[in-house]
N, C-alpha and C positions, 0 to 999 in steps of 0.2 A: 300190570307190571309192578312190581313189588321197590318201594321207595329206600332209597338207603338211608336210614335215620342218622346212621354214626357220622355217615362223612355230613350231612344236613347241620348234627350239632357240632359237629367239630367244625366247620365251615367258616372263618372269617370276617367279619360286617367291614363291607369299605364304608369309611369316612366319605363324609360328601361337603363339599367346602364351599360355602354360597357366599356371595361377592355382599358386600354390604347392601351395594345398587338392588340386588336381584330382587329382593324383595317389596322396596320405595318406588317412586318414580321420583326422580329429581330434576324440576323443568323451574322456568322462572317466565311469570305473565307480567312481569314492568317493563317500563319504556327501559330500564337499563338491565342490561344481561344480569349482573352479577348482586343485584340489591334490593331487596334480599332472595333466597331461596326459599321454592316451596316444594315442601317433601309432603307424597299423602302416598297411602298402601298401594300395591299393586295386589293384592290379596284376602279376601275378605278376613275379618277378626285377628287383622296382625295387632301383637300385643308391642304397643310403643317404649314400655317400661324393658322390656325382653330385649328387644331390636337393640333399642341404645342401650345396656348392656354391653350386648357382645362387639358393641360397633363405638365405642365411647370415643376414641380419637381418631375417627374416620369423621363422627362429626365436630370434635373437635378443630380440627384439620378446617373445615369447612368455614364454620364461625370465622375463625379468626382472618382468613382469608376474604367473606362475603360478613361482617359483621352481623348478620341477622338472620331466623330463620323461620321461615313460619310451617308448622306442621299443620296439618289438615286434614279430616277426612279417616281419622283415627278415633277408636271406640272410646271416651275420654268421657264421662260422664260427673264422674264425685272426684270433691278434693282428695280422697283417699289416692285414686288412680293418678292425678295429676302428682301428686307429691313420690308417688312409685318413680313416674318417670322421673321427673327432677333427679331421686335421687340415683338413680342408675346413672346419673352423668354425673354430677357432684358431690355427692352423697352426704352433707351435712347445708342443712336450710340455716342461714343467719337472721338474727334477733334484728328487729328494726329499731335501731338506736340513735340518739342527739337527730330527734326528727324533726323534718321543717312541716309537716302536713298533717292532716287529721285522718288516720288511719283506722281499720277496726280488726284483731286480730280474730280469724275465724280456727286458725288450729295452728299450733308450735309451728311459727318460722311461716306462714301464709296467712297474707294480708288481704285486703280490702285495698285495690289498686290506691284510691284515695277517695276522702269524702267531700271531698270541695262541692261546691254548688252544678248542680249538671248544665246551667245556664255560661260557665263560667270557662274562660279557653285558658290551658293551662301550656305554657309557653316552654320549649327545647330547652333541655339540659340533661344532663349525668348525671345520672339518682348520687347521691351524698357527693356530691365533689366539691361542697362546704364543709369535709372533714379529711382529717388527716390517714382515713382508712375509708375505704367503699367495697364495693359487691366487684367482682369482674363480670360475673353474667344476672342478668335480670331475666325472669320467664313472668309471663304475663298467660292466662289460661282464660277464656270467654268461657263463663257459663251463662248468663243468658247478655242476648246483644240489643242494645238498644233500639227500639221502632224507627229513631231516626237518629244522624250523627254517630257521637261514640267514639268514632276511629281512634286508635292511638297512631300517631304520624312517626315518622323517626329520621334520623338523618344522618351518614356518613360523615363524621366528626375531621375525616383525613381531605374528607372534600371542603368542607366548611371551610376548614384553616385554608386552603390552596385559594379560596373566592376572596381572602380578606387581602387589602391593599398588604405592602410590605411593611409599609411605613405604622399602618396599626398593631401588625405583627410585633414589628420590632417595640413599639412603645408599651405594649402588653409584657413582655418579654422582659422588657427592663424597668417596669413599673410594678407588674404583679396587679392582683388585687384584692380589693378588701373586703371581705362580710362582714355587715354589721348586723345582730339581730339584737331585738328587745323582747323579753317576756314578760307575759303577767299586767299587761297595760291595759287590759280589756280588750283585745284585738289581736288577734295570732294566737298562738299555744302556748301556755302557760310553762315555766320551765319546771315544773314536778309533769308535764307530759313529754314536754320534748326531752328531759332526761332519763324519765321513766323511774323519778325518785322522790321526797320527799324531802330528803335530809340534803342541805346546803353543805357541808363538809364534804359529800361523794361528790358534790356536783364542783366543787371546788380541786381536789383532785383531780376528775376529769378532765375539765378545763385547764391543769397544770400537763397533765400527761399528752393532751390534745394540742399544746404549743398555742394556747387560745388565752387571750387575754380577757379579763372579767369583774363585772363590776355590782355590787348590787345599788338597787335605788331604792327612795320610800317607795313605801307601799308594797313593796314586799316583790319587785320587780328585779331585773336583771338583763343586763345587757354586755354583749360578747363581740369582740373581736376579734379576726381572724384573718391571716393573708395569704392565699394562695399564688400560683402558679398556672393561668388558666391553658397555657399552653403544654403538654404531657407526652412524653413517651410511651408508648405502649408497653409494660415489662415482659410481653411476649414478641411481638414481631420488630418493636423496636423505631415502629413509624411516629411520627409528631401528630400530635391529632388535640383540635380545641374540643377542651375537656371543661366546663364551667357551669355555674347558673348566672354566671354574671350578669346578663340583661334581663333573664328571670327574676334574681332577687330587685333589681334597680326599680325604683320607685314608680317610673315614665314604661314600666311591663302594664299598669292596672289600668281599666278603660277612664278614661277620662273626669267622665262625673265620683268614678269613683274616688280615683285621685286626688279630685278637687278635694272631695269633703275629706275627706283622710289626713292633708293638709291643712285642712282649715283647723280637726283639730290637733293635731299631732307634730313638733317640730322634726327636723327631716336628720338629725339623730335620736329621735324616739321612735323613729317606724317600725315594724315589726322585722319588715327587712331592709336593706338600701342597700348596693353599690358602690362604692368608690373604685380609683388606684391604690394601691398596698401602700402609697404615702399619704392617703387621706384625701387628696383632691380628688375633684369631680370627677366622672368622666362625659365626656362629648355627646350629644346627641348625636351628630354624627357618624360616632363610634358603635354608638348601640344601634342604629339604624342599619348600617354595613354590619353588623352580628345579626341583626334579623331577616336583612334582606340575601345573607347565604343562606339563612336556615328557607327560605322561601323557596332556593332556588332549588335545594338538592333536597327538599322535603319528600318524601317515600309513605304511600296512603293507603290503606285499605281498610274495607268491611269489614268489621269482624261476623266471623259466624260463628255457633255453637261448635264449642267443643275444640276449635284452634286454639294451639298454643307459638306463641311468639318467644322465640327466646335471640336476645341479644345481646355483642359482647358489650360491657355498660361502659367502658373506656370508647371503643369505636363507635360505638352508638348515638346518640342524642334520643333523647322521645320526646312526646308532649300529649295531649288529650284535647281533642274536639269536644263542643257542648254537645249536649244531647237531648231526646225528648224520650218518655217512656222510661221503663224500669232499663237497670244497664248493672251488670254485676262480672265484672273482669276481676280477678284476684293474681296476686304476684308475690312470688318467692325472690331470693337474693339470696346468691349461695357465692362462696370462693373470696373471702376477705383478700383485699391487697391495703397490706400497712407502707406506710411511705416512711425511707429510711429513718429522718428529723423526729416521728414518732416513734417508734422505738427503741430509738435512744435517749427520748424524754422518759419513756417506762421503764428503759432500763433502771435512769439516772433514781428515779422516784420509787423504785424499789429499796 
């Protein structure tokens, strides 16, 4: 029987319109339903970079509603691929700047999660929320995972605040509080790294445009104050959520003998970091103890393996880092600046 070519090419293609889901499976293995999510292929050689693409606020949608997502189980090998995906969801990686950590950059805008000591627990908080601008999502990618430990842990920031008495709420609330850093003292990072400059006049500007008060000292050192707001609204869903490093930077964060000696030689405004209230007094052990014993309770853990990538929103989030043994190489991007209004009307003013 002899084929009709004509009506063949003249013939129509129907569209075929696949559900975001069709292709993922999206199921969650924690003791809590919704915290976080894991998406891995239902399909062999789904391209992750492709997917999110065409699906960019399906998972955006997601995020914001379960702050965290862990992908898995995707072909994810070089930083090249990981930064594809990244960028199909946000498409422009940020500079890692006024940093508190000792980072290594491996390619424009992807980092070296951090290089602290692997023996060392590095304690909950929102990447930069010692500055007047941060990342709204942090993606974390395993390329190789440590023999033992490693975990990066994280924690539901809208839970956290819900766990704190009211009465600390409220005195956070109408206290604020204070970052103090020192640079250049022999201990912590030097402010030509943590501002990624040389020249004291940029770093001075900065520090005016940043709403940061600043001082230099002998020896060629420098110390900054600054007060935030540790409690946040989220500029997208609009929930209150404890956003800070405040028990992070507080001095009573470091193990004990370390503290000791760090104190013996260092006065407790020369530290590299410290804590206060945004009026300069202490705060409570008590206070820092109930901030750490929420982050204990709504802490959220897993293995990393090869090739997962973690991406969460950095306002609803918290993270922190488990010690480790064996080689351990996690790398992280920060994309989607959010400026806080009081700063950009310092850059206005200073233009």
């Amino acid at each position: 029987m002899a084929l009709d070519f004509q009506r063949f090419k003249t013939a129509q293609r129907k569209s075929v319109s696949l559900s975001p889901e069709s292709l993922v499976r999206i199921t969650s293995r924690w003791p809590d339903d919704t915290f976080p999510l894991l998406i891995e292929p239902e399909i062999d050689n789904l391209n992750l970079a492709v997917w999110a693409g065409h699906n960019r606020e399906f998972v955006e949608t997601l995020l914001l509603r379960q702050g965290a997502i862990l992908f898995r189980g995707f072909n994810l090998e070089t930083v090249a691929q990981f930064e594809e995906f990244v960028k199909a969801i946000s498409t422009e990686l940020l500079e890692y700047r006024e940093r508190s950590s000792p980072r290594s950059e491996i390619s424009k805008g992807v980092y070296t999660s951090t290089d602290h000591p692997a023996d060392q627990f590095i304690h909950f908080h929102n990447e930069q929320s010692y500055t007047q601008s941060w990342p709204m999502k942090l993606w974390f990618f395993c390329m190789q995972a440590a023999r033992e430990g490693g975990a990066t842990p994280f924690a539901d920031g809208r839970r956290v605040l819900k766990l704190l008495d009211a009465q600390t709420r409220e005195r956070f609330s109408r206290k604020r509080v204070m970052y103090v850093r020192n640079y250049g003292e022999g201990l912590g990072l030097s402010w030509q790294t943590a501002f990624q400059t040389s020249n004291k006049l940029e770093v001075e500007n900065y520090c005016r445009k940043a709403l940061m008060d600043f001082a230099w000292k002998e020896g060629d050192g420098l110390r900054t104050r600054q007060v935030f707001d540790p409690i946040v609204v989220h500029p997208r869903t609009h929930e209150e959520v404890w956003f800070e490093h405040t028990a992070f930077f507080h001095v009573s964060s470091l193990e004990p003998v370390v503290r000791e000696a760090i104190l013996e030689e260092f006065a407790d405004e020369d530290l590299p970091f410290n804590t206060y209230y945004g009026d300069g007094s202490p705060l409570e052990a008590c206070a820092l103890e109930e901030i750490r014993e929420a982050y204990r309770q709504t802490a959220v853990r897993f293995s990393w393996q090869e090739q997962d990538v973690l991406l969460i929103d950095n306002v609803l989030t918290s993270h922190g880092r488990e010690p480790f043994v064996g080689p351990r190489k996690i790398v992280v991007a920060m994309t989607e600046l959010f400026q806080k209004r009081e700063s950009v009307e310092a850059i206005i003013d200073a233009s």
